[in-house]
Phi, psi and omega in degrees: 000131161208128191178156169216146176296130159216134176298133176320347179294301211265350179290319182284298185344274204318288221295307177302355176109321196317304199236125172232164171280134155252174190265064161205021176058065176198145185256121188241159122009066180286130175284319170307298168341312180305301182298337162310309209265339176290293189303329160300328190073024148320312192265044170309157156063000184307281160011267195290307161327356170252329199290342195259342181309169179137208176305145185248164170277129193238158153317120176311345192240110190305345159320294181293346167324118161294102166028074161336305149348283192283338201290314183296320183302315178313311188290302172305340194253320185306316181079097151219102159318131198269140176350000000 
């Protein structure tokens, strides 16, 4: 099993690249991203949409985790410069 929930909101973020996973389960930013969107003029409302970010909530049966693997695979197609 691999996968993580996401509300439609942060899921179109995460596929586009805007929010990614580290391999310590904590959900970030992309900065490069930010700034794309800042030179646009864009970035109403970023503040609170970055303030919910952080450690995601895992399962208790460790099983159920996502892949470090893929956390990485994810990042790379994405170009989420690595940690």
């Amino acid at each position: 099993m691999n996968g993580i929930a996401l509300s439609a909101t942060y899921h179109r973020a995460f596929d586009c690249g805007l929010i990614y996973l580290d391999e310590q389960y904590v959900m970030h930013f992309n900065g490069e991203r930010e700034a794309e969107l800042q030179t646009l003029q864009l970035d109403g409302g970023l503040a609170a949409f970055k303030a919910s970010l952080g450690k995601i909530q895992l399962p208790a049966d460790r099983r159920q985790w996502p892949d470090v693997r893929f956390v990485r695979k994810a990042n790379r197609y994405r170009r989420i410069p690595a940690a």
